[in-house]
VOPAGU-2260 file (C-alpha; in pm, 1 decimal, decimal comma):
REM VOPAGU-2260
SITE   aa  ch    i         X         Y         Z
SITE  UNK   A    0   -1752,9     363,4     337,5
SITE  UNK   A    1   -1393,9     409,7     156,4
SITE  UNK   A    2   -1055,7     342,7     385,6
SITE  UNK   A    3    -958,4     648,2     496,0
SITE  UNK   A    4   -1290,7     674,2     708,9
SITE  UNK   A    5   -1244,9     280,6     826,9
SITE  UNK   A    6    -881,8     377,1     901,7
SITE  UNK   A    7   -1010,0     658,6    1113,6
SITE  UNK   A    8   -1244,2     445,9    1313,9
SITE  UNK   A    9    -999,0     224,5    1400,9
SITE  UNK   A   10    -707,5     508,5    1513,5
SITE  UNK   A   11    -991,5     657,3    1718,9
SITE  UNK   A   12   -1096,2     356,6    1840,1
SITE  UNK   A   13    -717,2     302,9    1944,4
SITE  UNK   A   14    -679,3     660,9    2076,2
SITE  UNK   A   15    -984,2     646,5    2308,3
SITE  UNK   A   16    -805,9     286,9    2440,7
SITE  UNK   A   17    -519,5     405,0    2510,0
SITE  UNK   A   18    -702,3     708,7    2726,0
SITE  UNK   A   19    -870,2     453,5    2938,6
SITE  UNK   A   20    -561,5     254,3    3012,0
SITE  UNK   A   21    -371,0     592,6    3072,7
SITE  UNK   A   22    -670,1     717,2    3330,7
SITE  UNK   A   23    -677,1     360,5    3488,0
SITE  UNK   A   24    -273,3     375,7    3510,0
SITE  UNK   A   25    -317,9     748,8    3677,9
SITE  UNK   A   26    -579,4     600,4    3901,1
SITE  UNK   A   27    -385,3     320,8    4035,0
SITE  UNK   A   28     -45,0     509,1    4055,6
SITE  UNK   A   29    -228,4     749,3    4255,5
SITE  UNK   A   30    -373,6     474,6    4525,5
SITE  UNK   A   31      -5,5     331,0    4553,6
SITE  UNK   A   32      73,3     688,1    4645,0
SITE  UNK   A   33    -187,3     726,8    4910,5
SITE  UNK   A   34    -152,1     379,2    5097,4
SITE  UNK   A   35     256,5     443,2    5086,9
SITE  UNK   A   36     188,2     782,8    5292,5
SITE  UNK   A   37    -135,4     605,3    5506,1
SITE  UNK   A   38     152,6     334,4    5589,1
SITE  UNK   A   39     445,3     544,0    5632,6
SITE  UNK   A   40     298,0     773,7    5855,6
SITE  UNK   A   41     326,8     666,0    6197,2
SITE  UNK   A   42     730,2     621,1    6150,7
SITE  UNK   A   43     820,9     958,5    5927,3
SITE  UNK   A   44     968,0    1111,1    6216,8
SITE  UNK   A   45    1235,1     910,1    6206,1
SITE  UNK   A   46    1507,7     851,6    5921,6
SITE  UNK   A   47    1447,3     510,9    5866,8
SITE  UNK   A   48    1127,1     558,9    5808,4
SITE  UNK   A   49    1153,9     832,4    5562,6
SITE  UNK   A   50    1410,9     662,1    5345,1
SITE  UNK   A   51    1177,0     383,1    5334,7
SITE  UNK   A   52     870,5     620,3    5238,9
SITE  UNK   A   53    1125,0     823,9    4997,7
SITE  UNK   A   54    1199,1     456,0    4790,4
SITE  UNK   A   55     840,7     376,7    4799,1
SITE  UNK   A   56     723,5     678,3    4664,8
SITE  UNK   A   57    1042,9     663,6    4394,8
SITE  UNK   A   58     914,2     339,7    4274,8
SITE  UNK   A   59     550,5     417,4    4270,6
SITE  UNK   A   60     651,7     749,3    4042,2
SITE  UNK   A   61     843,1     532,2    3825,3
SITE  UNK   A   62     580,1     555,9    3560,0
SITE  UNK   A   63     464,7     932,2    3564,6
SITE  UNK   A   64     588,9    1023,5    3263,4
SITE  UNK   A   65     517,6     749,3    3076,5
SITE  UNK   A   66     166,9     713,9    3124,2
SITE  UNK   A   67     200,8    1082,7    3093,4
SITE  UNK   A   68     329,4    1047,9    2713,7
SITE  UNK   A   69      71,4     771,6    2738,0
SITE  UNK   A   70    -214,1     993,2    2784,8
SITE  UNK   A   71    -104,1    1289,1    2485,8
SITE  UNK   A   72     -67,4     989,9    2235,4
SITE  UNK   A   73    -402,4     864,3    2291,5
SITE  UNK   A   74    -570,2    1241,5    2314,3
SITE  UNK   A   75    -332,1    1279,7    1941,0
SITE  UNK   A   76    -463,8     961,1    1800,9
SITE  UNK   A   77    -834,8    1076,5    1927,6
SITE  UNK   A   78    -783,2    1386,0    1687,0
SITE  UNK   A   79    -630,3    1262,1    1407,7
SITE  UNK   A   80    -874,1     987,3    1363,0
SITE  UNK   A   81   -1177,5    1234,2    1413,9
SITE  UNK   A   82    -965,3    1460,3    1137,2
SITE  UNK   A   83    -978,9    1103,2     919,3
SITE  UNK   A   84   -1356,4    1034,1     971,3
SITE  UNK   A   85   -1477,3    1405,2     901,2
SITE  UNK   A   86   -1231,6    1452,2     593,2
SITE  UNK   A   87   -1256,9    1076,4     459,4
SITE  UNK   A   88   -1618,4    1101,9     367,8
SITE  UNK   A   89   -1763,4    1091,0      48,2
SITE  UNK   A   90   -1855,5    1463,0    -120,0
């Protein structure tokens, strides 16, 4: 096995990683989202109570668009190591 097939084992490897932590991260955003409306809900007829619902929802999207960027670098680093494995072999 030469080193550019090794090296594209271990960027896929890295690339499917960093998927899982960016689906786990969506996931879990996602739940924060949910519980902040299940909470909220009795007192968003009043303004108090959709400020506070408006900063908890601000701070729970904090991180869309990095796990976002997250989720495209691992999908990138999925194909370029498959690219590395299929061209890396030995003709």
């Amino acid at each position: 096995m030469n080193y550019k097939r090794i090296i594209g084992i271990i960027v896929l490897i890295i690339g499917i990683g960093l998927i899982g932590y960016a689906l786990h991260s969506m996931k879990e955003i996602s739940d924060a989202k949910s519980d902040i409306t299940t909470y909220t809900g009795p007192f968003s007829k009043n303004p108090i109570g959709k400020a506070v619902e408006d900063t908890l929802m601000e701070k729970a999207s904090q991180y869309d668009v990095e796990v976002k960027w997250l989720l495209i670098g691992g999908i990138t680093l999925v194909v370029v190591g498959g690219i590395a494995i299929i061209f890396g072999r030995k003709r």
